[in-house]
C-alpha positions as CSV (number, residue, x, y, z in Angstrom):
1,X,312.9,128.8,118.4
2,X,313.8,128.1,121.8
3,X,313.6,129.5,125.4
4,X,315.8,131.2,124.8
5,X,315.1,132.9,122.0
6,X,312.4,134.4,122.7
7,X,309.8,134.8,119.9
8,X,310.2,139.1,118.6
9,X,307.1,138.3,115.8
10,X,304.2,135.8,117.1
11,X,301.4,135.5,114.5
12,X,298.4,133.3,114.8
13,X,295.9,132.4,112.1
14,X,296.3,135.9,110.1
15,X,294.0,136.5,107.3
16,X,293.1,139.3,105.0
17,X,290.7,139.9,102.0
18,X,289.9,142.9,99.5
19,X,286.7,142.3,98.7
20,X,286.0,138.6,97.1
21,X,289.9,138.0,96.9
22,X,291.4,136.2,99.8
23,X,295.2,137.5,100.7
24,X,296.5,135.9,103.4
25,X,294.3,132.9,104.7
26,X,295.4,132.1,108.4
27,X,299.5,132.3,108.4
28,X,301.0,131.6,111.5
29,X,304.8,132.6,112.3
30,X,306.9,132.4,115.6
31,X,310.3,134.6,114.6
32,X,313.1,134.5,117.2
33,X,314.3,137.7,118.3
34,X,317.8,138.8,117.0
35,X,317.1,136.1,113.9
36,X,316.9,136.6,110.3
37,X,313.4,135.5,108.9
38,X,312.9,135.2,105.1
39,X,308.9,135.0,103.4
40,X,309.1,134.3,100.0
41,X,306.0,133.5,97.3
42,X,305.0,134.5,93.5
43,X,303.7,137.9,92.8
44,X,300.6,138.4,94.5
45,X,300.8,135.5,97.4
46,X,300.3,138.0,100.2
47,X,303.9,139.2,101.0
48,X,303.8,143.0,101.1
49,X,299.9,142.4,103.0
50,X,302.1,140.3,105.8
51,X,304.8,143.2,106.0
52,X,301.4,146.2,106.3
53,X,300.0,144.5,108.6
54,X,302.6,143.7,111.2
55,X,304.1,147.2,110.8
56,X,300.8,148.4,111.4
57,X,299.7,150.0,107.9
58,X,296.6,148.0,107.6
59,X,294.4,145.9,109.6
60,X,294.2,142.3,109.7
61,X,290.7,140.5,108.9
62,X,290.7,138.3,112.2
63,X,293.8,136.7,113.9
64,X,296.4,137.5,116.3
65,X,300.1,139.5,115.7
66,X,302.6,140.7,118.3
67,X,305.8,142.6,118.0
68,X,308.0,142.0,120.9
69,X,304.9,140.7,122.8
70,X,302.7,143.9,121.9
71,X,299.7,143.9,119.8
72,X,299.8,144.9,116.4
73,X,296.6,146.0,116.5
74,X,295.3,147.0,120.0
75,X,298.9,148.9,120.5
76,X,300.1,150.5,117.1
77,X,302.0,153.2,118.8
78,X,303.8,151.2,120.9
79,X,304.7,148.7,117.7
80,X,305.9,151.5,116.0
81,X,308.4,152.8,118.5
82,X,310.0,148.8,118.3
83,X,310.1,148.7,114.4
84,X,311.8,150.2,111.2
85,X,310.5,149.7,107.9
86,X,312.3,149.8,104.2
87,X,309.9,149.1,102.0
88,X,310.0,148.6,98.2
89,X,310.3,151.9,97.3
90,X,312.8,154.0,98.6
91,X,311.4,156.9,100.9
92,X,315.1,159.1,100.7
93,X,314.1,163.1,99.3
94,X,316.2,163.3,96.1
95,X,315.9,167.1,97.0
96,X,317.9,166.8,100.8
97,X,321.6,165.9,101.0
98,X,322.4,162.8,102.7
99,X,322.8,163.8,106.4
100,X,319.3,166.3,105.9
101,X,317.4,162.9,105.1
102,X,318.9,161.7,107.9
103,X,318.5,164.6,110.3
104,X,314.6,164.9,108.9
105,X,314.6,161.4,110.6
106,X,315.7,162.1,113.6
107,X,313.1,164.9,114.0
108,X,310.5,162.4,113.4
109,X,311.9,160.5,116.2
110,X,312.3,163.6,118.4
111,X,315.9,163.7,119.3
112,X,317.1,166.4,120.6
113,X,320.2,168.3,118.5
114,X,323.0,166.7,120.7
115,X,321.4,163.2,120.3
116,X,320.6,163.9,116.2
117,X,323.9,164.9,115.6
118,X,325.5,162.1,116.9
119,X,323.1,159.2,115.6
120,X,323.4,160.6,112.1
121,X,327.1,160.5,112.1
122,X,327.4,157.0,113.3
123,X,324.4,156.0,110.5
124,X,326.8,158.0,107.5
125,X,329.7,155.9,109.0
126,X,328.3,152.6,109.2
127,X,327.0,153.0,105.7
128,X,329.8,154.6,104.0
129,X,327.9,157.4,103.4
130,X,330.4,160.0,104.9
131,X,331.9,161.3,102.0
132,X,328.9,161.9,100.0
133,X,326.8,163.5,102.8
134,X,326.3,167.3,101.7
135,X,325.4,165.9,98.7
136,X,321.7,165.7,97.5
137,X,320.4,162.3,97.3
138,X,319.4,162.3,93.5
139,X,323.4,162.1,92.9
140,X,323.4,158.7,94.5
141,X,324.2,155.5,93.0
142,X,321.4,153.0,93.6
143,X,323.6,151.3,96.3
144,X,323.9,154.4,97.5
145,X,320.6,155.3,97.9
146,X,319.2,151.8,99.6
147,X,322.1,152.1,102.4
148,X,320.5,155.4,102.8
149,X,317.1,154.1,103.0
150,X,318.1,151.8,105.3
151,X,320.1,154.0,108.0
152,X,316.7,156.3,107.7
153,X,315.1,153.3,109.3
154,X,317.5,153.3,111.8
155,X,318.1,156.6,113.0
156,X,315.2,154.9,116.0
157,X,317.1,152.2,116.9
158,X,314.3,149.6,115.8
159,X,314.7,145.9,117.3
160,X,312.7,144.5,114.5
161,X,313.2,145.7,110.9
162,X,310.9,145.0,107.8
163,X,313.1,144.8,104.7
164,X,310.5,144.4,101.7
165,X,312.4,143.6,98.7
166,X,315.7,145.7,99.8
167,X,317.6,144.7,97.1
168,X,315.8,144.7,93.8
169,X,317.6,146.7,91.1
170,X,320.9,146.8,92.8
171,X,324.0,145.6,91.0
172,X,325.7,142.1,92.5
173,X,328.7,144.0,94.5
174,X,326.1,146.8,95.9
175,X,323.5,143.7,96.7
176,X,326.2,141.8,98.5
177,X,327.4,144.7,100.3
178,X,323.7,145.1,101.8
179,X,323.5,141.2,102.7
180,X,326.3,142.3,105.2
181,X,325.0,145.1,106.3
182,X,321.7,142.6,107.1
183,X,324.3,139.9,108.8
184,X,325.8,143.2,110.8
185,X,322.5,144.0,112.1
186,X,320.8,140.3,113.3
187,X,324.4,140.1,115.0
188,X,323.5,142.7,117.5
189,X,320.3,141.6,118.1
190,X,317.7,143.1,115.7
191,X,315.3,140.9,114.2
192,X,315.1,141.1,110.3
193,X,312.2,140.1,108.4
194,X,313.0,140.0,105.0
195,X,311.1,139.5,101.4
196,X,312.7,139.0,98.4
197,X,312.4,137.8,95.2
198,X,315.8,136.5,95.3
199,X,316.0,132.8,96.6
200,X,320.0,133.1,96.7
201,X,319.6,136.0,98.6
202,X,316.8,134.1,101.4
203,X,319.4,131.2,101.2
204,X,322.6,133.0,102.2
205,X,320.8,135.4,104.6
206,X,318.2,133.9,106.8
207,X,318.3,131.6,109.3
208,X,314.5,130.8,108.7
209,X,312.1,130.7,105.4
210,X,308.7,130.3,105.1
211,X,307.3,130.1,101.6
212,X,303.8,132.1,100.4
213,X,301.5,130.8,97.9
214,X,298.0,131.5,97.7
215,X,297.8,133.1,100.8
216,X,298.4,130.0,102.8
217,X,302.7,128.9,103.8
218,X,303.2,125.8,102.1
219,X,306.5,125.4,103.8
220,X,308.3,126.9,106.8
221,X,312.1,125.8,108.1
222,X,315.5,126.4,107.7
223,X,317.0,126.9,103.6
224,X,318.5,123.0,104.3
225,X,314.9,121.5,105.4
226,X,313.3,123.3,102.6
227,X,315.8,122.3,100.4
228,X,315.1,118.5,101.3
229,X,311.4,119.0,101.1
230,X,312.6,118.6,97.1
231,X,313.7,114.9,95.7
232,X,316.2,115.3,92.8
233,X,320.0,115.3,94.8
234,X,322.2,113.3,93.1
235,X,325.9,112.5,92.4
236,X,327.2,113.0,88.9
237,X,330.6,110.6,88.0
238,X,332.6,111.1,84.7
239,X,335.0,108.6,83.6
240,X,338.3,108.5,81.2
241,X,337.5,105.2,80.0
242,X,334.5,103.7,78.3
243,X,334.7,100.3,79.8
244,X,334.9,102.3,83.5
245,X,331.9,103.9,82.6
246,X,330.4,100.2,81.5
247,X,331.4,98.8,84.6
248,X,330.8,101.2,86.8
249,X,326.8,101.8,85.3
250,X,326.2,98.3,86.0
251,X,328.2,98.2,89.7
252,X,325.8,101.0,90.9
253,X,322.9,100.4,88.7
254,X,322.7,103.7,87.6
255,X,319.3,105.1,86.5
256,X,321.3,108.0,84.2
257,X,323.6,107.5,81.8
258,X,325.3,109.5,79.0
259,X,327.1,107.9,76.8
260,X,328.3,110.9,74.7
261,X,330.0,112.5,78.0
262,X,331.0,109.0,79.6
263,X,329.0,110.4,82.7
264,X,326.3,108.9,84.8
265,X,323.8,110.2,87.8
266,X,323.6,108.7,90.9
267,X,320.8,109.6,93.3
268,X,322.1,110.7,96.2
269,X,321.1,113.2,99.1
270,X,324.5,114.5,99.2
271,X,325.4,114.1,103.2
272,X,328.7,113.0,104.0
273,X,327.9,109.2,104.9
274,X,325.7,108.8,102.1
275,X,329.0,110.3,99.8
276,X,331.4,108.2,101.6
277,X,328.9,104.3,101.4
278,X,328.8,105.6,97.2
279,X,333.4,106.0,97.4
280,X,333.7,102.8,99.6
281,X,331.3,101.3,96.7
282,X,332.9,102.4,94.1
283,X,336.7,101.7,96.1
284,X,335.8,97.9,96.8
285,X,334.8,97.7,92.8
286,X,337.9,99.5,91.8
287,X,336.4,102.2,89.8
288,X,338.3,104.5,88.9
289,X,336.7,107.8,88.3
290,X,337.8,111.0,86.8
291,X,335.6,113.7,88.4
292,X,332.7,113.9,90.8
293,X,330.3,116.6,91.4
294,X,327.1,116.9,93.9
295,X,323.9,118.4,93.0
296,X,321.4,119.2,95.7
297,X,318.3,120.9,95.1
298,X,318.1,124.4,95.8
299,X,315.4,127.3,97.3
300,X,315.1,127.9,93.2
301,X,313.7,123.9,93.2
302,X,311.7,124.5,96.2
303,X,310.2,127.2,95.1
304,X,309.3,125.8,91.6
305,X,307.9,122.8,93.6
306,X,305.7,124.5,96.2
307,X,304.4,127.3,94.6
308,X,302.6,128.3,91.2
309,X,300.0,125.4,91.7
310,X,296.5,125.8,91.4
311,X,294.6,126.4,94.6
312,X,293.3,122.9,95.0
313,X,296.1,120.7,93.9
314,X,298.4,122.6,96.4
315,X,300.4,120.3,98.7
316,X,301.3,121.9,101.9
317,X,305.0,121.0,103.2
318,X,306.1,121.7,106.8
């Protein structure tokens, strides 16, 4: 974050417990404005608590949140007129048509006829949602019905939105066609703070990830620092030839070998220079390989690596 991007979520030392059961245990956040910000953590680190809490829903124990610089819990109301929230479950009436789910919306948020009218017909626009308007909502596909959830959330023209798990259940095409709708939205300028159980989705989406686990973040950056948080990147090299494969195991030393495939693993952290030192290596040797292929470790390694631990063997990563 930088001067100027101004931070749209600031939390300091957040914590929250039911009863003995500690939830969140002092999380701190600073989300720029018009950014996507992804949370991510197992079942039960404290996710869906962090979403209540800033979109006012519960209290926090002790510690500090602001929305756009207003306090999440000294001034509720005035948090509420900056957000939008989709939450896990949809909140569309399978009873109301499209647009009535929409216009119900905008009565909530007080337009006036003029003004209702025309917000929902840009909303059914944007979200392809034209055709199928007059027709009640329990007819909807499930694609359908979470592009409807989500232009209910933004019949107020919310700068930050809370999207709590907006894709689960949703076919590939219908999930993809909602990561765009995401991109569409943090390119004019609304803040999205998203939490999913999908690490592709938090890899291909946000510009920042923080991941839960016990209540505590054990890691916070962007998907390419987490991902280097992780040893394990390597090259692989397959060879024709089992006297290139000899020769080249013993040129680079190589700590992985398989004989059956003629293949070996380098480590290797994948960067161009550290790619091109491995060719110029292999060049100057005259190796001559048939195929080469990079592996880096990915948010599905991080996540393996950061989170499931027991309380008191956790490493924290940042």
């Amino acid at each position: 974050m930088t001067s100027l991007s101004p931070a749209a979520i600031a939390v300091t030392g957040l914590r929250k417990s039911y009863g003995d059961k500690v939830v969140l245990d002092g999380i701190d956040l600073a989300i720029a404005e018009g950014t996507i910000f992804a949370l991510l953590g197992p079942n039960g680190a404290g996710k869906t608590t962090t979403v209540q809490i800033l979109s006012t829903l519960v209290n926090a124990a002790s510690g500090e949140a602001r929305i756009l610089g207003r306090d999440v819990t000294r001034e509720p109301d005035a948090v509420r007129d900056l957000i939008g929230v989709t939450g896990q479950f949809s909140a569309v009436d399978n009873l109301l048509t499209g647009q009535e789910n929409l216009n119900l919306m905008a009565d909530l948020h007080h337009l006036d006829k003029t003004a209702s009218r025309r917000r929902t017909a840009e909303l059914l626009q944007q979200f392809d949602l034209t055709d199928v308007a007059s027709k009640p909502a329990s007819t909807y596909s499930g694609g359908m019905r979470r592009r409807l959830d989500l232009a209910m959330t933004l019949v107020g023209n919310p700068r930050v939105i809370f999207l709590d798990e907006p894709t689960t259940g949703l076919d590939p095409r219908s999930r993809r066609g909602m990561w765009q709708i995401i991109r569409d939205l943090a390119a004019g300028g609304v803040t999205i703070f998203l939490t999913t159980q999908y690490l592709e989705e938090a890899d291909q989406l946000a510009d920042q990830i923080a991941v839960l686990d016990h209540g505590r973040l054990v890691a916070q950056g962007t998907p390419d620092e987490l991902k280097r948080l992780v040893p394990g990147g390597h090259v692989r090299l397959q060879f024709a030839d089992p006297d290139e494969f000899q020769f080249a195991s013993q040129v680079l030393d190589a700590p992985a070998r398989d004989e059956s495939s003629l293949a070996i693993q380098v480590p290797n952290d994948g960067s161009v220079r550290s790619l091109r030192a491995l060719l110029d290596q292999l060049d100057h040797a005259s190796v001559e390989v048939t195929s080469l292929s990079v592996h880096r470790p990915d948010l599905d390694d991080v996540f393996l690596a950061l989170t499931g631990q027991p309380d008191r063997e956790r490493t924290t990563a940042r």
